[in-house]
C-alpha positions in Angstrom: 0.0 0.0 0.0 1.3 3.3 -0.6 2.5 5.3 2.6 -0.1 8.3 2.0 -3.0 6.1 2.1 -1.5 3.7 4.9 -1.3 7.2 7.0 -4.5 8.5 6.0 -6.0 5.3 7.6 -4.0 5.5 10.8 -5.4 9.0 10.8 -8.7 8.2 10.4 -8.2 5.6 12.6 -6.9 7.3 15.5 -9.8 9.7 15.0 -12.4 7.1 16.2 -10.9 5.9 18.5 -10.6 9.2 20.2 -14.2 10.2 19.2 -15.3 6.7 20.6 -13.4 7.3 24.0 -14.8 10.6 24.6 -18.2 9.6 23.5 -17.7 6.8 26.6 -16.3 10.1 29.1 -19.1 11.6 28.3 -21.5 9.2 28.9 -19.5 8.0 32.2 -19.9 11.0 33.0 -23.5 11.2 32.8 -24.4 8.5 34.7 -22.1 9.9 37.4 -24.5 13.3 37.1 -27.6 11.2 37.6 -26.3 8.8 40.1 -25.5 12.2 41.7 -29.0 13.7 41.3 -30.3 10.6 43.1 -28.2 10.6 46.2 -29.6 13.9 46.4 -33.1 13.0 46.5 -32.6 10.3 48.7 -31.0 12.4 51.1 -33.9 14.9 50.7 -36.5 12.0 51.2 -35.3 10.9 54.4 -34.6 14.3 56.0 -38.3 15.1 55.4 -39.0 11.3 56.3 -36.7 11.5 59.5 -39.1 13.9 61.7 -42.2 11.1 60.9 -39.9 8.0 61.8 -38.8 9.9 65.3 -42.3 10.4 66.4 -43.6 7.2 66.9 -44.9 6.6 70.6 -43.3 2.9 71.6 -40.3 1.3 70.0 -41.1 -1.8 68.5 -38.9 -4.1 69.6 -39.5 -5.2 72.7 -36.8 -4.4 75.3 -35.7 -1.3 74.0 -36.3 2.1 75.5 -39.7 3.9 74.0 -40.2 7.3 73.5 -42.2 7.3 76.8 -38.5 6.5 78.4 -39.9 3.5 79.9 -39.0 -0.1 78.9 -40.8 -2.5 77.0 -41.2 -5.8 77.7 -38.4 -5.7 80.4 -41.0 -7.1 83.8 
């Protein structure tokens, strides 16, 4: 083959592969974004959820202090 065309190739060659690996660090980076975007909401969620969970009356498992302070199960 003649050495302009064998270049050209290697050229073009090189090309995708450096279009291919940024088209994969971009869409890394994407799913980084909207594992991000989900921490996020799940960390929202359960602040707003905490507040509910706290104010429950009696624990319930039995032996273990209630909000009352007195102990379940323990007489």
């Amino acid at each position: 083959m003649h050495p302009d065309i064998l270049l050209q190739l290697a050229a073009e060659h090189t090309r995708d592969l450096i279009t291919e690996a940024g088209e994969a660090r971009l869409a890394r980076e994407a799913r980084h974004a909207q594992r991000g975007r989900l921490a996020a909401h799940l960390r929202r969620s359960i602040r707003k959820a905490a507040p509910r969970l706290g104010s429950r009356r009696e624990s319930r498992i039995p032996g273990t202090p209630a909000a009352g302070g007195r102990v379940e199960g323990s007489r």
